[in-house]
MMTF fields as JSON, N, C-alpha, C and O atoms, coordinates in Angstrom:
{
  "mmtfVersion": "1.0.0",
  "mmtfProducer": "UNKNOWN",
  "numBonds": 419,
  "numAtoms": 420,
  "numGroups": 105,
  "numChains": 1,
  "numModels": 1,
  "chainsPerModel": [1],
  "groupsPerChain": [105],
  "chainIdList": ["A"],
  "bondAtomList": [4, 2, 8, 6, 12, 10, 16, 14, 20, 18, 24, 22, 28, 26, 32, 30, 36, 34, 40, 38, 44, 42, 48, 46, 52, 50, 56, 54, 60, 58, 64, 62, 68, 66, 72, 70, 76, 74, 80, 78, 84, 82, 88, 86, 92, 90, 96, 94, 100, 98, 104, 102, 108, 106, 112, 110, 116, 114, 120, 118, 124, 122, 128, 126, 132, 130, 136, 134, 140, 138, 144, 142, 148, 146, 152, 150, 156, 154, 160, 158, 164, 162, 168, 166, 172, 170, 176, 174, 180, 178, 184, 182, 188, 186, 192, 190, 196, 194, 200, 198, 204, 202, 208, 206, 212, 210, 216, 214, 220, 218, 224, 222, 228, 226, 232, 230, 236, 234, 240, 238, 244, 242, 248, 246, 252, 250, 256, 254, 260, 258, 264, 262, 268, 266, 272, 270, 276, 274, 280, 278, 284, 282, 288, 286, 292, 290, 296, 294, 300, 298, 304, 302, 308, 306, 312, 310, 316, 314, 320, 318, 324, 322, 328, 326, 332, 330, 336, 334, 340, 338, 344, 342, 348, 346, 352, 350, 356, 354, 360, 358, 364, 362, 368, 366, 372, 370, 376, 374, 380, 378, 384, 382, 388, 386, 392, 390, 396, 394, 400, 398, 404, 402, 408, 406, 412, 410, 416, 414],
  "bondOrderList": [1, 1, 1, 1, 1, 1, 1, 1, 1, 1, 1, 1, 1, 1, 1, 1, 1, 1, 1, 1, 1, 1, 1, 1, 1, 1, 1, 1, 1, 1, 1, 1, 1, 1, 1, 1, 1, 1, 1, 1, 1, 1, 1, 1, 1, 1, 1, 1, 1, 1, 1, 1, 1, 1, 1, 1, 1, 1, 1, 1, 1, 1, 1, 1, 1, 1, 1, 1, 1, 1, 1, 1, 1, 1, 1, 1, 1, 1, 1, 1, 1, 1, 1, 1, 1, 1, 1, 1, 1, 1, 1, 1, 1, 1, 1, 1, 1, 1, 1, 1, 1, 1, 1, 1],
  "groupList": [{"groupName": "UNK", "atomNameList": ["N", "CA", "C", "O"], "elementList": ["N", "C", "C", "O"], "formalChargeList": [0, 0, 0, 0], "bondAtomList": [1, 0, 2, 1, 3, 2], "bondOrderList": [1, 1, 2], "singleLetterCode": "X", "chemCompType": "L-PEPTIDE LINKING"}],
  "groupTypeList": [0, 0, 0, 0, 0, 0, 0, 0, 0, 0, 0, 0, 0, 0, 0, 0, 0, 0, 0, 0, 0, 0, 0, 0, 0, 0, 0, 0, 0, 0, 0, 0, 0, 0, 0, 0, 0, 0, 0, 0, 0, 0, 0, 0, 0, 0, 0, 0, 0, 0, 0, 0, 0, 0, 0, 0, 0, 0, 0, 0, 0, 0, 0, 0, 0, 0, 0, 0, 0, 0, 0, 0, 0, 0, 0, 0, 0, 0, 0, 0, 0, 0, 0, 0, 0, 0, 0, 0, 0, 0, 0, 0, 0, 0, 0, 0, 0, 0, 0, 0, 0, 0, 0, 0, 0],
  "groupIdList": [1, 2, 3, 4, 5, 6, 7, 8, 9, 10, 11, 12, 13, 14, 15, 16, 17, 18, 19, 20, 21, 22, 23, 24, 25, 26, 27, 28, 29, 30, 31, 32, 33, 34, 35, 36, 37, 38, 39, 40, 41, 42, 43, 44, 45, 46, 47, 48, 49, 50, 51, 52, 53, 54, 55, 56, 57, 58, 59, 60, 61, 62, 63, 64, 65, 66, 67, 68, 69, 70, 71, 72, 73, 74, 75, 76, 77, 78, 79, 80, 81, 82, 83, 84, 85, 86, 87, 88, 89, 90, 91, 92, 93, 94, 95, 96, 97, 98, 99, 100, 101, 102, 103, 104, 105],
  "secStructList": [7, 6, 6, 6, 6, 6, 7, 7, 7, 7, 7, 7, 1, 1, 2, 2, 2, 2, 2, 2, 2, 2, 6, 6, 7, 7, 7, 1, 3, 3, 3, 3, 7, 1, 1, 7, 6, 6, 1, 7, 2, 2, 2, 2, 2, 2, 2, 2, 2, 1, 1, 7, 1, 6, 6, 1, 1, 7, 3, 3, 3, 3, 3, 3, 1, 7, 7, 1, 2, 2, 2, 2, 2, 2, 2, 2, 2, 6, 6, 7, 3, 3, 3, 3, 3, 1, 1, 7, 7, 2, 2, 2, 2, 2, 2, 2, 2, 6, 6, 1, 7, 1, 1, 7, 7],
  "xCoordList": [16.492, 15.255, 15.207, 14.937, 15.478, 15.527, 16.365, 16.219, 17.533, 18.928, 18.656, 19.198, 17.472, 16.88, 16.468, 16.489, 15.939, 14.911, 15.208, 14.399, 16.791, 17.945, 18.074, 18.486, 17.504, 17.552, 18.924, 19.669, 19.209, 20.687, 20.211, 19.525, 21.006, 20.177, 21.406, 22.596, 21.044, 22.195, 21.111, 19.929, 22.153, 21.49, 22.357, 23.556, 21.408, 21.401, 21.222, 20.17, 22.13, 22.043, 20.873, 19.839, 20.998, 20.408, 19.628, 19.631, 18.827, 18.122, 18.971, 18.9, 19.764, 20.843, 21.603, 22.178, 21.753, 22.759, 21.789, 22.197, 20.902, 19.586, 19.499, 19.438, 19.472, 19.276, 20.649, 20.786, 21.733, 22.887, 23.239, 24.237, 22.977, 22.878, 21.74, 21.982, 20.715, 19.54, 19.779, 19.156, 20.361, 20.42, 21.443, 21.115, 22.423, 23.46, 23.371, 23.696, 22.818, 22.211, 20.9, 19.999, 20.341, 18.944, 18.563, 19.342, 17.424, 17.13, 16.059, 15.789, 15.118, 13.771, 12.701, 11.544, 13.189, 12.449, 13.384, 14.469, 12.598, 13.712, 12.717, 11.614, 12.952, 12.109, 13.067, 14.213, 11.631, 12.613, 11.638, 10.413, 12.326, 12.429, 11.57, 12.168, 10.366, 9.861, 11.244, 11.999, 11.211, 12.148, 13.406, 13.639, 14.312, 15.976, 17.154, 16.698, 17.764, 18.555, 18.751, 19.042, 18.695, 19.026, 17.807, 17.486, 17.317, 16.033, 15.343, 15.683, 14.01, 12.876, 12.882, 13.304, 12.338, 12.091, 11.151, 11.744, 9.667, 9.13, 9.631, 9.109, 10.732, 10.876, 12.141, 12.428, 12.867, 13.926, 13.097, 13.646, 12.27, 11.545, 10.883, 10.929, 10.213, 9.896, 11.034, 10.742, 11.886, 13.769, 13.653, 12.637, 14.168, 14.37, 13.017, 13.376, 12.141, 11.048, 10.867, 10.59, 11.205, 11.265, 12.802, 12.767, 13.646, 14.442, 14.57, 13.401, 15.452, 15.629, 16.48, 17.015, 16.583, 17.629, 16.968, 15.876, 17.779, 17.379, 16.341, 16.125, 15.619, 15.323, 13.461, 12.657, 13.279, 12.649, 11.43, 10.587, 11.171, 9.807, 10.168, 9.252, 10.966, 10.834, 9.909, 9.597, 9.424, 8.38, 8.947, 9.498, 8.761, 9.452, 8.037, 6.888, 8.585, 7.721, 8.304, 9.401, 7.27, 7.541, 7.492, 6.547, 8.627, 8.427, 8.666, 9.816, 7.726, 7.41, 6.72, 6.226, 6.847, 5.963, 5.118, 4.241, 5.144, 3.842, 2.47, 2.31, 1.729, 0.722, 0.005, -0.154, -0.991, -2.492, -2.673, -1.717, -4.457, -4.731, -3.776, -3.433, -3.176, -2.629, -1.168, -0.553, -0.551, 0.946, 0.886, 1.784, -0.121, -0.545, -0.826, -0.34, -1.556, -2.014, -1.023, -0.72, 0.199, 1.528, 2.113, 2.251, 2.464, 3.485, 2.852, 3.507, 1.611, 0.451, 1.36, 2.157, 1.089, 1.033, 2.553, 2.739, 3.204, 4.639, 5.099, 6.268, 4.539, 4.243, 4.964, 5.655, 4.82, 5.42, 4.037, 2.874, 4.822, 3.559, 3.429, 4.266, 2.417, 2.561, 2.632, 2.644, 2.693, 3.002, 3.42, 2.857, 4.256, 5.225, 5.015, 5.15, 4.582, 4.006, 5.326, 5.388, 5.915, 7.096, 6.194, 5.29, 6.585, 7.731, 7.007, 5.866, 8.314, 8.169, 7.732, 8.333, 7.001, 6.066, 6.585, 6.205, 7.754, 8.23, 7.338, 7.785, 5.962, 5.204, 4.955, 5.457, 3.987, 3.674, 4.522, 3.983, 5.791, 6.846, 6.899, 6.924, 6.914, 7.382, 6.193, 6.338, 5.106, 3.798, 3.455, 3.112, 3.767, 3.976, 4.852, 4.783, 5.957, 7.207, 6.866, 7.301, 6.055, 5.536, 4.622, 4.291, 3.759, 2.672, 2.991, 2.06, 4.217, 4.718, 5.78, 6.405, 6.005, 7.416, 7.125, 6.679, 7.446, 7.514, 8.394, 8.155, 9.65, 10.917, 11.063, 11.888, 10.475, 10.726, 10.286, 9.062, 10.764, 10.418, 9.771, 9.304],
  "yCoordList": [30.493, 30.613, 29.625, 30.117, 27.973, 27.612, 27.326, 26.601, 28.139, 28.857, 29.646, 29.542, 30.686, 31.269, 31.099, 31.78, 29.666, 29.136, 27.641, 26.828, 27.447, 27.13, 26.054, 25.307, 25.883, 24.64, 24.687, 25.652, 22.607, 22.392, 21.779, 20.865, 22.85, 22.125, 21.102, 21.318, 20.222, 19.839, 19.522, 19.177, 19.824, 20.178, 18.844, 18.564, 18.337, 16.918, 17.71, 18.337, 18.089, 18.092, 17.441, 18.068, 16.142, 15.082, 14.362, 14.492, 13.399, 12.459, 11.395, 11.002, 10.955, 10.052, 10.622, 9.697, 11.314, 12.107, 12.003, 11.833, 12.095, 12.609, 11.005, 10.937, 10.055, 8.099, 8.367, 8.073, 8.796, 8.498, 9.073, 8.565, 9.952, 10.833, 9.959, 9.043, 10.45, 9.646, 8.312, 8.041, 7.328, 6.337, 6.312, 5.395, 6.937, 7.352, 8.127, 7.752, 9.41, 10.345, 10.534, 10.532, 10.712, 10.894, 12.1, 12.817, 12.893, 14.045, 13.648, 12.501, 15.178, 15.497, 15.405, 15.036, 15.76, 15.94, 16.384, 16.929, 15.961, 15.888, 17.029, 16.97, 18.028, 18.264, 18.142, 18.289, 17.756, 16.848, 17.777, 17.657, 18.656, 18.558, 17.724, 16.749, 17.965, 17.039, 16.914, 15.955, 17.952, 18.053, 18.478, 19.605, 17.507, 17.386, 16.593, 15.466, 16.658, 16.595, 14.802, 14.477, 14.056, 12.024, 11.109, 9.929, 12.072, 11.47, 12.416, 13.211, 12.042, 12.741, 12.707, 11.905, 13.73, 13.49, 12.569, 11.68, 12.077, 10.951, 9.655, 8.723, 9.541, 7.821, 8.265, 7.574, 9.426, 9.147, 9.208, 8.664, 9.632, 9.295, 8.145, 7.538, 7.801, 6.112, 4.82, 3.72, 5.147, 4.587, 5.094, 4.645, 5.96, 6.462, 5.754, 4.886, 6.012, 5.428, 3.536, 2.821, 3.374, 1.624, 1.094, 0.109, 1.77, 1.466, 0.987, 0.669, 0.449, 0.165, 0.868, 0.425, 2.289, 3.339, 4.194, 3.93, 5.201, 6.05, 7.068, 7.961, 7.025, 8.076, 6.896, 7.519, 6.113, 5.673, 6.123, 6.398, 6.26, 6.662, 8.272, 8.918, 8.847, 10.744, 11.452, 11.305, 12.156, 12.51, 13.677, 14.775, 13.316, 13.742, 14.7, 14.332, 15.72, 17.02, 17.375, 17.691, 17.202, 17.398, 19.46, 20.247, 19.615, 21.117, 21.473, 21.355, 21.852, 22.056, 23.519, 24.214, 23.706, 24.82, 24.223, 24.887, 22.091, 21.623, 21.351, 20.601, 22.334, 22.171, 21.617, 21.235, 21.109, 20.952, 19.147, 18.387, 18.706, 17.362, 16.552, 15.818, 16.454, 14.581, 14.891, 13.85, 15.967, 16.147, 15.81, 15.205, 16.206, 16.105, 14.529, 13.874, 13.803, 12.549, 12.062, 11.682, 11.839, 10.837, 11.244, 10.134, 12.023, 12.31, 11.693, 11.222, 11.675, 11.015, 9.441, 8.826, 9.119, 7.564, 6.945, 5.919, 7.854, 7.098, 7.587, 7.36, 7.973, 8.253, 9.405, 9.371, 10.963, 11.676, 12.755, 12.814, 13.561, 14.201, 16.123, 16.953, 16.203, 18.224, 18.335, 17.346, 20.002, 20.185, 21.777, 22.771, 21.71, 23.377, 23.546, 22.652, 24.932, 24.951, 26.504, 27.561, 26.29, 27.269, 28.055, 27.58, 29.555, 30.325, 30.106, 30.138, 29.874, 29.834, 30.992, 32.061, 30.733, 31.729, 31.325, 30.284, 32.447, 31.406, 31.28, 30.346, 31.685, 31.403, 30.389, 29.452, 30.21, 29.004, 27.423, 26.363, 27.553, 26.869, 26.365, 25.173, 27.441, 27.238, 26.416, 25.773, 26.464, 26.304, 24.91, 24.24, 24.656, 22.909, 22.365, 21.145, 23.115, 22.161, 21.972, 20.969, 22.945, 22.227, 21.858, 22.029, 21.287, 20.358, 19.242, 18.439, 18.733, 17.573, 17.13, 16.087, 18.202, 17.78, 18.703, 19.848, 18.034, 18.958, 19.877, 21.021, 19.328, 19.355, 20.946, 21.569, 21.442, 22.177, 23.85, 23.962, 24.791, 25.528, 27.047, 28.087],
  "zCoordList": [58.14, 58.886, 60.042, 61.138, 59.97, 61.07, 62.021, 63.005, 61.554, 62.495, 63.683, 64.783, 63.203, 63.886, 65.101, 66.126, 64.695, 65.939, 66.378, 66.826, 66.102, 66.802, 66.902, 67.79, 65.415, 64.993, 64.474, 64.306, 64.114, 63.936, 61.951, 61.494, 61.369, 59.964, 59.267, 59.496, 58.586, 57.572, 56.269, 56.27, 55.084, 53.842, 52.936, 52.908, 52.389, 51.492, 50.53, 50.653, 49.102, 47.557, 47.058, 46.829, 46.871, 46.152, 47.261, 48.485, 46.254, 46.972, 47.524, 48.688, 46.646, 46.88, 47.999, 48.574, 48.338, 49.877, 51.228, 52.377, 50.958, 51.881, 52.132, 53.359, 51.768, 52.328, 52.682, 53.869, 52.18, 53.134, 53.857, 54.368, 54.258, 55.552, 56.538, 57.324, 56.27, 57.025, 57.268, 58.295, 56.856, 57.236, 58.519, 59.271, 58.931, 59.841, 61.093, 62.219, 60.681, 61.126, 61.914, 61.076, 63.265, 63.637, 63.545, 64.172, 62.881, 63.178, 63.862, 64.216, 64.137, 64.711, 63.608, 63.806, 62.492, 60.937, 60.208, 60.411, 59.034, 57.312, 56.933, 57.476, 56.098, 55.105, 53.531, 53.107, 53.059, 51.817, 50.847, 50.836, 50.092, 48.563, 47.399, 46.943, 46.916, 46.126, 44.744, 44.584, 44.084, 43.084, 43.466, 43.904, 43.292, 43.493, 42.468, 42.278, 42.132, 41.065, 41.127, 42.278, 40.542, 40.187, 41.157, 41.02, 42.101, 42.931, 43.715, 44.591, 43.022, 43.415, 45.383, 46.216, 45.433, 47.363, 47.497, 48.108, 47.255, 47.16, 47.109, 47.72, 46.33, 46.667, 47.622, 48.6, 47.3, 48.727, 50.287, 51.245, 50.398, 51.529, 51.78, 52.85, 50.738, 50.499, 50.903, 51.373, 50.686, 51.118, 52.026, 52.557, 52.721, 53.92, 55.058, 55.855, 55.05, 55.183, 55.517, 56.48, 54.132, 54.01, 55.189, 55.927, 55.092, 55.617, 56.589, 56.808, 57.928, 58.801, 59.673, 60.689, 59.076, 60.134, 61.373, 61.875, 61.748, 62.779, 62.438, 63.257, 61.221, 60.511, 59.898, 59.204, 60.091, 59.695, 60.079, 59.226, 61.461, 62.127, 62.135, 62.644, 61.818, 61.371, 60.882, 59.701, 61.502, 60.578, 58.694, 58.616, 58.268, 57.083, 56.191, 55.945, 55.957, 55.255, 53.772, 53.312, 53.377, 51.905, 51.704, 51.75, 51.538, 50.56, 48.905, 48.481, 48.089, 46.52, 46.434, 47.322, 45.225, 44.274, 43.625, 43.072, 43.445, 43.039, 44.268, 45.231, 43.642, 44.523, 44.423, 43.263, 45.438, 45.01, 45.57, 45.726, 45.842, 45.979, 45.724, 46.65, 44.623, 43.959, 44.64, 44.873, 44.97, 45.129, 46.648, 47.233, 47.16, 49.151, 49.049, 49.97, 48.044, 47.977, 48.149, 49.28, 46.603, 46.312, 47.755, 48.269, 48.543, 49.583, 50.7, 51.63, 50.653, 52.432, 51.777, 52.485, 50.644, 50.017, 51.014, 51.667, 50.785, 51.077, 52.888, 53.198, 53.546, 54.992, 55.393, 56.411, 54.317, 54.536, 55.04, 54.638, 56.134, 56.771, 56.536, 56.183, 56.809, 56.525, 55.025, 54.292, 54.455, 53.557, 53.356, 53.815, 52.758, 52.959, 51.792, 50.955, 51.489, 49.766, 49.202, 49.831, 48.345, 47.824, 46.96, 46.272, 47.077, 47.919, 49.394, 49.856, 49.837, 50.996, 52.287, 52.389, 52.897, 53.887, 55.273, 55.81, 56.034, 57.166, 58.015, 58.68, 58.669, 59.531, 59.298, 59.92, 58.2, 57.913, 57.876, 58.193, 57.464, 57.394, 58.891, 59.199, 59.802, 61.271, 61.887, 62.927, 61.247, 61.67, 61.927, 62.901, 60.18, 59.816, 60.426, 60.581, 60.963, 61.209, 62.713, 63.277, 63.453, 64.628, 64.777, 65.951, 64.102, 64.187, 63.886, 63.947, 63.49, 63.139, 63.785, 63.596, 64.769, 65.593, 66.983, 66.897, 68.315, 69.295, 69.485, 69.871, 69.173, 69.063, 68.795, 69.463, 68.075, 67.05, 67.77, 67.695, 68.25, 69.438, 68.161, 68.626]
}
């Protein structure tokens, strides 16, 4: 989907891949995965975030199937912005991803 619209994607497995990529790497935006296999997307964005890399001031989007207040709360907590709610709806997807990024055509 955001091949489409020509964007350049790279895909992090784990949470643990996603700080080591990001720490190296500059994107436009992360969207991170709440649930991912040895680390949650929350504290890898919290790391990514805390960090001192190219990726620190990113705006980073949380996408889940957990919905609702407290899941939008924990993700605002750690300075992650938007929210992409699974299954995924590509308007909407495209929607969030440009309100949080200019970049993003």
């Amino acid at each position: 989907m955001l091949e489409k619209h020509q964007a350049t994607v790279t895909v992090a497995e784990t949470g643990f891949k996603a700080i080591e990529i990001a720490a190296t790497e500059k994107f436009d935006a992360i969207l991170m995965d709440l649930q991912m296999p040895g680390m949650d997307g929350i504290t890898a964005a919290s790391k990514i975030k805390e960090a001192n890399g190219p990726n620190q001031n990113t705006p980073i989007i949380p996408m889940t199937a957990n919905v609702g207040p407290e899941f939008e709360a924990r993700t605002e907590a750690v300075g992650m912005v938007g929210f992409i709610a699974k299954p995924l709806n590509p308007e909407e997807m495209m929607a969030t991803i440009r309100s949080c990024t200019s970049t993003v055509t």
